[in-house]
Backbone as a printed PyTorch tensor [residue, N CA C, xyz], in Angstrom:
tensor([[[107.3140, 103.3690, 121.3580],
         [108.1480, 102.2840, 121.8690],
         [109.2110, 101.9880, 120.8240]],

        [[110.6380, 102.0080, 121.3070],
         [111.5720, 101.0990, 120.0050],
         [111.6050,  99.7630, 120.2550]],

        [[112.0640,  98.9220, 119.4680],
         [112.0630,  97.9400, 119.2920],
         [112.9340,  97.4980, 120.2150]],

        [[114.0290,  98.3260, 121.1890],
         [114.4420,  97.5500, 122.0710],
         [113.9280,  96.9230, 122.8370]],

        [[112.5170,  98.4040, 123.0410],
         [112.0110,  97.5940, 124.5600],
         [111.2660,  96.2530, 124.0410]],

        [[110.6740,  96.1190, 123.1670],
         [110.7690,  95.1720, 122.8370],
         [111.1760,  93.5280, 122.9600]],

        [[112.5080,  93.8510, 122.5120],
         [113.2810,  92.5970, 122.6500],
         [113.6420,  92.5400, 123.7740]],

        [[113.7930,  93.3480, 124.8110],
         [113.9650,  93.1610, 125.8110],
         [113.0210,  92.5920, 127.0570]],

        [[111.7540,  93.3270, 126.4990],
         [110.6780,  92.2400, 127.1110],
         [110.6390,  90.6170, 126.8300]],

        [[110.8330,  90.1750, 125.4400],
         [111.1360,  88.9440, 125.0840],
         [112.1410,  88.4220, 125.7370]],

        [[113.5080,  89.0480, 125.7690],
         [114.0080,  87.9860, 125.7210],
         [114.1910,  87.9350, 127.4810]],

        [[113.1480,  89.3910, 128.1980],
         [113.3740,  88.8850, 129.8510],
         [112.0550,  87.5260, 130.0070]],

        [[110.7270,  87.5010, 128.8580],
         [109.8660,  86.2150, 128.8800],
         [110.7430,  84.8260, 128.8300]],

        [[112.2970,  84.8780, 128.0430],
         [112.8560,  83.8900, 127.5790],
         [113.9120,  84.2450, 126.7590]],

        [[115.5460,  83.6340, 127.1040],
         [116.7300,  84.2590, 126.5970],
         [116.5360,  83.2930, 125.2480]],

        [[116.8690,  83.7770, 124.3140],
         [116.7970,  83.3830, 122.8120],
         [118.2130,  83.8330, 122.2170]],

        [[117.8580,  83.3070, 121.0670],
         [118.5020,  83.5440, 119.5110],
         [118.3310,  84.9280, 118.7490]],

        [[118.8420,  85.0110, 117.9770],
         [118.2020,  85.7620, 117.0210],
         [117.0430,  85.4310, 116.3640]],

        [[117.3950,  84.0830, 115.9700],
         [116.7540,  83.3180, 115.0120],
         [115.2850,  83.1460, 115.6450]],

        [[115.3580,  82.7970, 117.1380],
         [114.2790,  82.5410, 118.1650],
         [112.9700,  83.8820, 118.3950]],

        [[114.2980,  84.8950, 117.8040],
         [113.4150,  86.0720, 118.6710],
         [112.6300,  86.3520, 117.5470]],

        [[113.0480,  86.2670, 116.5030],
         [112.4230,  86.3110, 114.9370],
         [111.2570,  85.5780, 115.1760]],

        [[111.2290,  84.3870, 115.6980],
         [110.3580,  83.5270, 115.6090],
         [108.7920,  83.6950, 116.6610]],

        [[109.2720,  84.3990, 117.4990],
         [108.5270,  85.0030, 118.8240],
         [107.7230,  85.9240, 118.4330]],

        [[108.3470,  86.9410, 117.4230],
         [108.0900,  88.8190, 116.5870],
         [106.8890,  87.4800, 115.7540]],

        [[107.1100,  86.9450, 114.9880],
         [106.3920,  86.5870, 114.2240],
         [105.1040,  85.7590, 114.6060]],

        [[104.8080,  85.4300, 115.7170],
         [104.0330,  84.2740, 116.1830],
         [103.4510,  85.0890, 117.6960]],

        [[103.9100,  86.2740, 118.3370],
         [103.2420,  86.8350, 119.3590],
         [103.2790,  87.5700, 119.8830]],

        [[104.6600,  88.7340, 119.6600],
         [104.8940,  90.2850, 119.6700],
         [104.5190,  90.5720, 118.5540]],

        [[104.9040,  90.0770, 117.4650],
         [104.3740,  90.8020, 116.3080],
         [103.2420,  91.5490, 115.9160]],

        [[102.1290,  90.5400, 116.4380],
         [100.8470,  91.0670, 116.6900],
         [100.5090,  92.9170, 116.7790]],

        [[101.3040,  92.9270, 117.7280],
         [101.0810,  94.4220, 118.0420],
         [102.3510,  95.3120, 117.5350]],

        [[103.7580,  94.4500, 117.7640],
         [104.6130,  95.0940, 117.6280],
         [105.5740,  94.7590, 116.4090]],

        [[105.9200,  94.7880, 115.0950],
         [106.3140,  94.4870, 114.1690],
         [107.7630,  94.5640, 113.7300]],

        [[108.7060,  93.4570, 113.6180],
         [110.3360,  93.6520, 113.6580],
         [110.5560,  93.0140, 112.0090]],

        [[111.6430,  92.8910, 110.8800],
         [112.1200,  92.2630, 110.2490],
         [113.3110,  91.7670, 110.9770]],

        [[113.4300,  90.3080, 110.4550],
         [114.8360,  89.3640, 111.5580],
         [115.8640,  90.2880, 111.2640]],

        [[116.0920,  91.2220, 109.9010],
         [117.5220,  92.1340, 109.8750],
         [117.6050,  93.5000, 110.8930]],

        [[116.2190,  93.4360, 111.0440],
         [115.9840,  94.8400, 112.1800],
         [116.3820,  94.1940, 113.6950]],

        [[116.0580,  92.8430, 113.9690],
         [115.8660,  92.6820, 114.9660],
         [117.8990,  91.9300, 115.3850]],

        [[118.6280,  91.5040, 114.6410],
         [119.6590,  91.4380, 114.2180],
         [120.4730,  92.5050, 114.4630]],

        [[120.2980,  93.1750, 113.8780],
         [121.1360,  95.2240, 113.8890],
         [120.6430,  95.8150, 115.5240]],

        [[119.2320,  95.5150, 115.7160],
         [118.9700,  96.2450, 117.1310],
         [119.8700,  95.3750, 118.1180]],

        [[120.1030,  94.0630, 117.9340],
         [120.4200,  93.3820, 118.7620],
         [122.1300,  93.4010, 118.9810]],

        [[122.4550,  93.1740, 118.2210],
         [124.0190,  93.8580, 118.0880],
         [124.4660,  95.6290, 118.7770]],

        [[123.8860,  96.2600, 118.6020],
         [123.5990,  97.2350, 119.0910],
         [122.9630,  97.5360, 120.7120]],

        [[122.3440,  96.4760, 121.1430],
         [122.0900,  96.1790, 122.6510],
         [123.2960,  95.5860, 122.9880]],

        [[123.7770,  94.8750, 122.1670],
         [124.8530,  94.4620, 122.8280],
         [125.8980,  94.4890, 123.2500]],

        [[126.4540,  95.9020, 122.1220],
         [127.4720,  96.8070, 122.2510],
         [127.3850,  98.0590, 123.0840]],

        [[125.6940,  98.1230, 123.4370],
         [125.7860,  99.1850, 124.3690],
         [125.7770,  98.4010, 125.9950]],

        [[125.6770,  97.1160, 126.3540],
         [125.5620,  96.9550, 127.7680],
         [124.2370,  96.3630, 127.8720]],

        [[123.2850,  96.3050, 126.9500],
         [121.6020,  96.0690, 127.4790],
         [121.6310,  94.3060, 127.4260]],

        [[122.1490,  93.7080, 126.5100],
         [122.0230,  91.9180, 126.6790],
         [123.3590,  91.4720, 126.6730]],

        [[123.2990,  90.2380, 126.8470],
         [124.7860,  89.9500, 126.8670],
         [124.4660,  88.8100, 126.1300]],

        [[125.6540,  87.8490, 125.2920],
         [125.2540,  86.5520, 124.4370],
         [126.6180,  85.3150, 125.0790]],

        [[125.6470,  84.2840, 124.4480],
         [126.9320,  83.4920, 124.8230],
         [126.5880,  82.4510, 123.5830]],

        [[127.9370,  81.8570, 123.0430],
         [127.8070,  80.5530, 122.2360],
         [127.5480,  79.5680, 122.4280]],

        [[126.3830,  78.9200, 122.5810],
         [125.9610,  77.3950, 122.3210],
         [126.2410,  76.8070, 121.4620]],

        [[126.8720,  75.7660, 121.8690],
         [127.1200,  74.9390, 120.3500],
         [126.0460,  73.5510, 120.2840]],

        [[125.9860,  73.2630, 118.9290],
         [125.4330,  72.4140, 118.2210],
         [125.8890,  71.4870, 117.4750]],

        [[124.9710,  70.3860, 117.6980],
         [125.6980,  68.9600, 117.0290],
         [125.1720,  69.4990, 115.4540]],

        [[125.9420,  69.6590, 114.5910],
         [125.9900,  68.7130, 112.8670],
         [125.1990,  70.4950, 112.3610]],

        [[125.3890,  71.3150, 113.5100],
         [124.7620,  72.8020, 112.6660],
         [126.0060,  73.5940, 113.5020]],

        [[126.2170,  75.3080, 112.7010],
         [126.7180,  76.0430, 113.7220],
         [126.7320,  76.3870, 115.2050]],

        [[127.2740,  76.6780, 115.9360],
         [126.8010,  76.9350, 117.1330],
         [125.7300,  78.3660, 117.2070]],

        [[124.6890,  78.1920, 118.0230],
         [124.0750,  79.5890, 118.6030],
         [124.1220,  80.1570, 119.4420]],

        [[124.1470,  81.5710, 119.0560],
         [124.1800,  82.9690, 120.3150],
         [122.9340,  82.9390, 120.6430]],

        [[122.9250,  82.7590, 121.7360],
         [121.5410,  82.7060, 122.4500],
         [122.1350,  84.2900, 123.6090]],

        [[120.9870,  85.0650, 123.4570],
         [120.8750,  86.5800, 124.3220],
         [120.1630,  86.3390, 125.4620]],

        [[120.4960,  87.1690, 126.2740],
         [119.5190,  87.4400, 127.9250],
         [120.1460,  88.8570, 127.9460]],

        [[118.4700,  88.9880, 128.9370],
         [118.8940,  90.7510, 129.2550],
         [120.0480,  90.8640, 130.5830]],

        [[120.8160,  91.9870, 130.2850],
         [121.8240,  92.4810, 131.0170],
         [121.3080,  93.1120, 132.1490]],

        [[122.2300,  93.7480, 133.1440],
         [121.7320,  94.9430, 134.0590],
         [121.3580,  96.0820, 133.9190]],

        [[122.2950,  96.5880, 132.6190],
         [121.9420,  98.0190, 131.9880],
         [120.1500,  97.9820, 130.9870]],

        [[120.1140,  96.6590, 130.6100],
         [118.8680,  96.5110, 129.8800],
         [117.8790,  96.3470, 130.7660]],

        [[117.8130,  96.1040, 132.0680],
         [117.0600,  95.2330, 132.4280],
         [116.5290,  97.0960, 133.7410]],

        [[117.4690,  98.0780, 133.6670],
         [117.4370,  99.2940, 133.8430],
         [116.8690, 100.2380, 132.8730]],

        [[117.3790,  99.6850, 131.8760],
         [116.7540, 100.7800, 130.3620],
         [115.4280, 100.5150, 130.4330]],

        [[114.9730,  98.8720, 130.6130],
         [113.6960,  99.2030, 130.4380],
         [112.5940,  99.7370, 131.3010]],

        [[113.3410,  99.6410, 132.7940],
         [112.7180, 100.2210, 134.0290],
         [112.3690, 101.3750, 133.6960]],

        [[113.5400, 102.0890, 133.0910],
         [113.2640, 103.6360, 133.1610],
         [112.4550, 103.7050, 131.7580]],

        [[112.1130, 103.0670, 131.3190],
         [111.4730, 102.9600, 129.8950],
         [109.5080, 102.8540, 130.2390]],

        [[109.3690, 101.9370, 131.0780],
         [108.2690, 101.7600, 132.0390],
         [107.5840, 102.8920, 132.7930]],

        [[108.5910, 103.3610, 132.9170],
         [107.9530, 104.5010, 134.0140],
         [107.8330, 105.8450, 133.3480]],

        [[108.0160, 106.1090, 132.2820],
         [108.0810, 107.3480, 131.1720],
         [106.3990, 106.9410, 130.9770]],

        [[106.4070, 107.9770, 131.1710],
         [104.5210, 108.3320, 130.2800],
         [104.4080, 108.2530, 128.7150]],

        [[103.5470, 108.0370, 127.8990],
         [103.7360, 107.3110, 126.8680],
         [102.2340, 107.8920, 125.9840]],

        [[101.7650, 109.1020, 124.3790],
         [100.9530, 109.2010, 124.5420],
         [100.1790, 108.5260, 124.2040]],

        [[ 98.8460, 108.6110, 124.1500],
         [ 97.8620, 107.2880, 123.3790],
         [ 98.3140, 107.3120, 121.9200]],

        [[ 98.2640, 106.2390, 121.1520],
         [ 98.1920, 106.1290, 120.3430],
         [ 97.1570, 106.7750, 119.0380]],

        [[ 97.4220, 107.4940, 118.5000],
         [ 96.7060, 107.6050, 116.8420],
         [ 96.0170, 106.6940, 116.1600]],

        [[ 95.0440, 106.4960, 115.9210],
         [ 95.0920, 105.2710, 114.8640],
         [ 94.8090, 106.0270, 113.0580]],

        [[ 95.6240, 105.2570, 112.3560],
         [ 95.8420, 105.8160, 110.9470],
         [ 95.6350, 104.4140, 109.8790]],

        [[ 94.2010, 104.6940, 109.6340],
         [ 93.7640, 103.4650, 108.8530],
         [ 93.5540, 104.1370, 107.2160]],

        [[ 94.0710, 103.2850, 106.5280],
         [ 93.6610, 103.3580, 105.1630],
         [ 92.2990, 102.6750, 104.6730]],

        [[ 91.8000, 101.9150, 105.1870],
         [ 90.4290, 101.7630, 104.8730],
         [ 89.6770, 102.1840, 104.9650]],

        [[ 89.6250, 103.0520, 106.2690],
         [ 88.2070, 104.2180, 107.1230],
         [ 88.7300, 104.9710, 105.7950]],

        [[ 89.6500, 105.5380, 105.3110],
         [ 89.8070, 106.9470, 104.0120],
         [ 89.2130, 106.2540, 103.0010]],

        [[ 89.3980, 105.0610, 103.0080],
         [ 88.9380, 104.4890, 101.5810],
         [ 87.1330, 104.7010, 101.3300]],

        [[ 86.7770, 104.0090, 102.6640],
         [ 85.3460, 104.2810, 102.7440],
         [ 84.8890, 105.5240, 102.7270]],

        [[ 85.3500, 106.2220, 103.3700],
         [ 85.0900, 107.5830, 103.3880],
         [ 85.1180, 107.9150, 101.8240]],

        [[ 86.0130, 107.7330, 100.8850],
         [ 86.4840, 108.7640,  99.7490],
         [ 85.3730, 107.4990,  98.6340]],

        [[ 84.5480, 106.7210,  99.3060],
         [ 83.7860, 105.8720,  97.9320],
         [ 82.5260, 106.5930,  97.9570]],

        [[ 82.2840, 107.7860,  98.5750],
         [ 81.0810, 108.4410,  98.4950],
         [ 81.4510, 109.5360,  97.2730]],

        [[ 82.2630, 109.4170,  96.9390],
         [ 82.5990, 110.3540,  95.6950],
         [ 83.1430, 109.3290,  94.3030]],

        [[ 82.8520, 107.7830,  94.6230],
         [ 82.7260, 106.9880,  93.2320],
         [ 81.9420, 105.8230,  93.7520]],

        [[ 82.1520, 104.9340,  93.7220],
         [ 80.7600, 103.4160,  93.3870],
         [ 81.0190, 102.7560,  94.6370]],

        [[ 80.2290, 102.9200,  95.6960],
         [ 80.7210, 102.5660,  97.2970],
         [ 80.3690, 100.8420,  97.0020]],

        [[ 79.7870, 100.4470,  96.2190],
         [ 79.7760,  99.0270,  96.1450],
         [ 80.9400,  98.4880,  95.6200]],

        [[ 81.7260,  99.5520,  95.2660],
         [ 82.8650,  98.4860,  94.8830],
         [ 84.6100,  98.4520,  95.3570]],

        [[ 83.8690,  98.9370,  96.6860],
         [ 84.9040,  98.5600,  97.6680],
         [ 84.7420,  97.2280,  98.7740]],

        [[ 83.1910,  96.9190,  98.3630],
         [ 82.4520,  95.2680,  98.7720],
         [ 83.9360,  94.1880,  99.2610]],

        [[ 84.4700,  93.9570,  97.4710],
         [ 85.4930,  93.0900,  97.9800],
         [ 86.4450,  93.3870,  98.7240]],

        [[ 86.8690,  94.4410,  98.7030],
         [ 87.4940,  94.7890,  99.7500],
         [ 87.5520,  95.0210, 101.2160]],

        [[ 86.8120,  95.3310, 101.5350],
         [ 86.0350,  95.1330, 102.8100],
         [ 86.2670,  93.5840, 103.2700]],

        [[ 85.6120,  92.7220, 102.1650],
         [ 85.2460,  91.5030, 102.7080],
         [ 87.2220,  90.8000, 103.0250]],

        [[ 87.6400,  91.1950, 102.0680],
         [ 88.9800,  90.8960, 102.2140],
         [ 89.7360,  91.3390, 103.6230]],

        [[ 89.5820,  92.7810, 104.0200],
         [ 89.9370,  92.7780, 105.3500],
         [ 89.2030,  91.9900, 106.3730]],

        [[ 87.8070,  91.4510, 106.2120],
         [ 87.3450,  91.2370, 107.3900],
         [ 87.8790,  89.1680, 107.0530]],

        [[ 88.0970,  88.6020, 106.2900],
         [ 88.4890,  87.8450, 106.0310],
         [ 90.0000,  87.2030, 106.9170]],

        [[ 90.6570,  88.9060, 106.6490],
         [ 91.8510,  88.7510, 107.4700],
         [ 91.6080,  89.1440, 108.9510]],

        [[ 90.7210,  89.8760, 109.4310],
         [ 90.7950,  89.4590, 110.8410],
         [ 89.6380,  88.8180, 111.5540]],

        [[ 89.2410,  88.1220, 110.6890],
         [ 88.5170,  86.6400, 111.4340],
         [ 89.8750,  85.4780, 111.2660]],

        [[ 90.3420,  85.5080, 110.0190],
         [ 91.5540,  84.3600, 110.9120],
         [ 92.3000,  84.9700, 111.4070]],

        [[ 92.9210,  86.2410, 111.9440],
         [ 93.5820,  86.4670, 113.2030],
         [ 93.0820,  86.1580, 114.6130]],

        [[ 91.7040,  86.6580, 114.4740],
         [ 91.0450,  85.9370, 115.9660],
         [ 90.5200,  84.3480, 115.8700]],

        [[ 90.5670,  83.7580, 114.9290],
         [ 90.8920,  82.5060, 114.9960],
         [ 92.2150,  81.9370, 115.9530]],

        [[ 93.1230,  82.6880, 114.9900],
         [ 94.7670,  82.5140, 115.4200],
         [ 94.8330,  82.8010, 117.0780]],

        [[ 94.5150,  83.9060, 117.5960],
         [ 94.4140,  84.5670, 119.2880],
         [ 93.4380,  83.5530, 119.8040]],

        [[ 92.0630,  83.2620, 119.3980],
         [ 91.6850,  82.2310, 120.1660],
         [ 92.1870,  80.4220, 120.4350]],

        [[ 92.7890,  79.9600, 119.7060],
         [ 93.9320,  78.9590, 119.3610],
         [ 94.5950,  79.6150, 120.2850]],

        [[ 95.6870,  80.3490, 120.0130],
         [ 96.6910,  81.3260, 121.5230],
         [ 96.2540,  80.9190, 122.8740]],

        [[ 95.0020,  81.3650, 122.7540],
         [ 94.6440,  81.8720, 124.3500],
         [ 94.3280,  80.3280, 124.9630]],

        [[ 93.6700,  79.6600, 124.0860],
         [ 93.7650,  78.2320, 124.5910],
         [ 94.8000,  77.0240, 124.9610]],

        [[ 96.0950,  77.4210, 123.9300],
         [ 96.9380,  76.6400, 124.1550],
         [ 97.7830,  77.3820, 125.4180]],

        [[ 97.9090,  78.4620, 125.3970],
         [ 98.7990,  79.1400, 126.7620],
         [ 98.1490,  79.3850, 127.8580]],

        [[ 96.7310,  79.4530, 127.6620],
         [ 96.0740,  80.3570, 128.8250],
         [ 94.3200,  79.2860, 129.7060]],

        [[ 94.0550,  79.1180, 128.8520],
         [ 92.6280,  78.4890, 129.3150],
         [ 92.6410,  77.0660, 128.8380]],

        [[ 92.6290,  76.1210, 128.3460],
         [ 93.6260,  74.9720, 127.7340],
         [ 93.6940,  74.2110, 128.6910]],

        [[ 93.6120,  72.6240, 128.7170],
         [ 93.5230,  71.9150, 129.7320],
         [ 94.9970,  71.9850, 129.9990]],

        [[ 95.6410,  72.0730, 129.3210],
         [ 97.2620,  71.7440, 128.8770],
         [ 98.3940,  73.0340, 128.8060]],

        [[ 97.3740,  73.9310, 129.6120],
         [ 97.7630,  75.7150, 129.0860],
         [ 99.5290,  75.9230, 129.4170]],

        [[100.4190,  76.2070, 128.8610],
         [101.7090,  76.5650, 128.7200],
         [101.9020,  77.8120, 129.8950]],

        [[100.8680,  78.3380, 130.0840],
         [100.7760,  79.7710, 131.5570],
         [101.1650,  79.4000, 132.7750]],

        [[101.2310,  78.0480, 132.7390],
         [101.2980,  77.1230, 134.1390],
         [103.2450,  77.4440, 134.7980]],

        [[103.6570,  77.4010, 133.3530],
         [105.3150,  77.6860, 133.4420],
         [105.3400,  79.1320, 134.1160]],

        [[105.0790,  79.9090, 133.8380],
         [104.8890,  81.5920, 133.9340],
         [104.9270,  82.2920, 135.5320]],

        [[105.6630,  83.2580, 135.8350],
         [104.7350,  83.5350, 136.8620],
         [103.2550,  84.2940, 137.0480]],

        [[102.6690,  84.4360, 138.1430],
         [101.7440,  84.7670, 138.1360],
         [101.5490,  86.4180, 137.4850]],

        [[102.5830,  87.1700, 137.7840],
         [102.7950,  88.8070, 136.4990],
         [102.3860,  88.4230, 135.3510]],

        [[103.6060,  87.3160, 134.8620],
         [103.5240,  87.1430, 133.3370],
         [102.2300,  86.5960, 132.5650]],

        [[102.0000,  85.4300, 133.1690],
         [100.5660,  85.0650, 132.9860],
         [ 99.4970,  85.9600, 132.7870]],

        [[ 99.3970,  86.6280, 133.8880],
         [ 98.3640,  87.4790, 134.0090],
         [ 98.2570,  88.6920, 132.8380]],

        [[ 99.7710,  89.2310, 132.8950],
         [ 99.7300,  90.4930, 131.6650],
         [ 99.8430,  89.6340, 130.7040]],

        [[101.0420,  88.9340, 130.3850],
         [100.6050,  88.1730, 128.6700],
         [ 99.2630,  88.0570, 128.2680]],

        [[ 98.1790,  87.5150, 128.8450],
         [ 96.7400,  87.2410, 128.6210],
         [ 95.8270,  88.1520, 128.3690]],

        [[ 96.2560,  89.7470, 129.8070],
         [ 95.6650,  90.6890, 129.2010],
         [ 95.8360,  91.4550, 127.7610]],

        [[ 97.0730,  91.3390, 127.6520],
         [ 97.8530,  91.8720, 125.8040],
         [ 96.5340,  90.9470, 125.0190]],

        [[ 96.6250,  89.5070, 125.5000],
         [ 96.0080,  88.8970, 124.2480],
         [ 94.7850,  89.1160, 124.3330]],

        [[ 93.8660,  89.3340, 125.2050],
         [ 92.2530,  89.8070, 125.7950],
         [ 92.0370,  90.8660, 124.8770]],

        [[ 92.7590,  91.7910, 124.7540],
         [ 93.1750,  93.0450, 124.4280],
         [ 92.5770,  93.0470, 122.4810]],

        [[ 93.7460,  92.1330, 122.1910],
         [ 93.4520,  91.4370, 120.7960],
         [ 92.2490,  90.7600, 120.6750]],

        [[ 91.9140,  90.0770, 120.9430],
         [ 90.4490,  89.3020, 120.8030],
         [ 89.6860,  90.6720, 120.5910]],

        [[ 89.6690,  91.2870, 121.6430],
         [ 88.5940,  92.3680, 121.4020],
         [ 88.7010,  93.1370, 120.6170]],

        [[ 89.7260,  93.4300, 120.3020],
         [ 90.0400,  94.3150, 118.9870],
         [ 89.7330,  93.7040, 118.0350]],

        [[ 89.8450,  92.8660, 117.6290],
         [ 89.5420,  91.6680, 116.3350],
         [ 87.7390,  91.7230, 115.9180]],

        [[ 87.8020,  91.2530, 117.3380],
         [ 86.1710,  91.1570, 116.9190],
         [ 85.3200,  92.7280, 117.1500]],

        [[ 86.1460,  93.9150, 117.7240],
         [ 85.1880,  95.1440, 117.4890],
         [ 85.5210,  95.1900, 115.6360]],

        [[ 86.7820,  94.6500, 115.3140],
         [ 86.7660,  95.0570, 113.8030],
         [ 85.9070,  94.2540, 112.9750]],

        [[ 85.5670,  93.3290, 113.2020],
         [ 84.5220,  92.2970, 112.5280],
         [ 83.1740,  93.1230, 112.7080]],

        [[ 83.2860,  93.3680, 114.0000],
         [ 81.6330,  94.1750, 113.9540],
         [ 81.5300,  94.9900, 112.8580]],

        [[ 82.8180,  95.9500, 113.0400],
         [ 82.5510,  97.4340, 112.3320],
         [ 82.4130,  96.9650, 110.5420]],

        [[ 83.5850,  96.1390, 110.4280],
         [ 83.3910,  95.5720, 108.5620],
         [ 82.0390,  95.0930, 108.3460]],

        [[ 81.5840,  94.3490, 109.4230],
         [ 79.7650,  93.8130, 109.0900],
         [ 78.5670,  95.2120, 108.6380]],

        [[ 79.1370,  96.4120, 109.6490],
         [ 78.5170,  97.1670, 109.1530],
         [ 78.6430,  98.0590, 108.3620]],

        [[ 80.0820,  98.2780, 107.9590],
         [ 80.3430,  98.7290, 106.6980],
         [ 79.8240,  98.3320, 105.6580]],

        [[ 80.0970,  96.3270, 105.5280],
         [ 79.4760,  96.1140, 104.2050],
         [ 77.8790,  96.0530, 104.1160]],

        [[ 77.2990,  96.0930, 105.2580],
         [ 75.6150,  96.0400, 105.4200],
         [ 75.4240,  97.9580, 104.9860]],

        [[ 75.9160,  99.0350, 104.8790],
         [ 75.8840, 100.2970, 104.4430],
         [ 76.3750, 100.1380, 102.9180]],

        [[ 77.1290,  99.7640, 102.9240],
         [ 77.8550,  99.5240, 101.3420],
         [ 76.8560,  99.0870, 100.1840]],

        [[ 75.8470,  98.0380, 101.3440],
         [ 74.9620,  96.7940, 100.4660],
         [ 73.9820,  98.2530,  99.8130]],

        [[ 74.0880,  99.1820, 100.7360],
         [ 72.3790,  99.9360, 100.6830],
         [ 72.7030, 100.8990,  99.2580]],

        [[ 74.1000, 101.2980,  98.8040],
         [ 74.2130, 101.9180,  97.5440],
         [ 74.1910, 101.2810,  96.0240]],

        [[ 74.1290,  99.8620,  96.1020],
         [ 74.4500,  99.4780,  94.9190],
         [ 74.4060,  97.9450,  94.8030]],

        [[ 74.0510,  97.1590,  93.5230],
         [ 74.3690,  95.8250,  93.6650],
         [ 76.0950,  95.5010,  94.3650]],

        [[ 75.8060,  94.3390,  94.7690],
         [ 77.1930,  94.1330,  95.1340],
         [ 78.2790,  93.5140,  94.0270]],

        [[ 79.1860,  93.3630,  93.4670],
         [ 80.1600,  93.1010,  92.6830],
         [ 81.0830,  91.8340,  92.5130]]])
């Protein structure tokens, strides 16, 4: 996937900023899909010079005015034909599975903290997705209510998606460090 389609999914969820879309990459595409605001800036200028969004100036009291983007006709085509392209599975390329793997040839206990450090980080990510799923989705107050019934439905599955991923990785670090425990004091 490039990062157009991307932004183009965003900004067909909601026409934004730059500044906005930065803010979106960081808080709920990001998750899966990862932009810097100068990447997402350069791509966007570049959609825009090819036909895919179009911008307009909003102005603002006591700040600059903002370009706020929406997708175009040609974008809103790019990504059709972007949709319908077959796509292969993904690879996954982890540096930790090598790490574990390569501590059978030095002190597997003392990759302990480490371990615990990744699993650290994705228990508060599924912290973070379950917070998500409540305030947009299941939530007395859920924000999904705005949505249509597509968006709702797929946004939630993306995030379903995450939860489970989160917590198959919690499983797997539990049993990494419960194998880890069996070579050595821990550190």
């Amino acid at each position: 996937m490039a990062l157009e389609h991307a932004i183009l999914v965003s900004l067909l969820e909601k026409p934004g900023s730059g500044y906005e879309l930065a803010r979106r990459f960081e808080r709920s595409i990001g998750y899966f899909w990862t932009a810097t605001h100068q990447q997402i800036y350069r791509v966007l200028k570049r959609m825009e010079n090819d036909g895919w969004v179009a911008s307009r100036d909003i102005p603002q009291r006591g700040r600059p005015d903002k370009r706020e983007y929406a997708v175009a006709d040609l974008g809103r085509a790019a990504l059709s034909s972007w949709l319908h392209e077959p796509i292969e599975p993904e690879s996954v390329r982890h540096d930790l599975a090598v790490k574990i793997r390569g501590a059978a040839f030095d002190d597997p206990a003392a990759l302990v903290t480490e371990v615990r450090r990744h699993r650290a980080a994705h228990e508060e990510r599924l912290a973070r997705y379950l917070l998500g799923e409540e305030r947009d989705f299941t939530g007395a107050d859920a924000r999904a209510a705005e949505m249509t019934e597509a968006e709702r439905e797929l946004q939630h599955a993306v995030l379903r998606g995450g939860i489970a991923y989160e917590r198959m990785m919690l499983a797997w670090l539990d049993d990494v460090l419960a194998t880890l425990a069996r070579f050595g004091p821990e550190r």
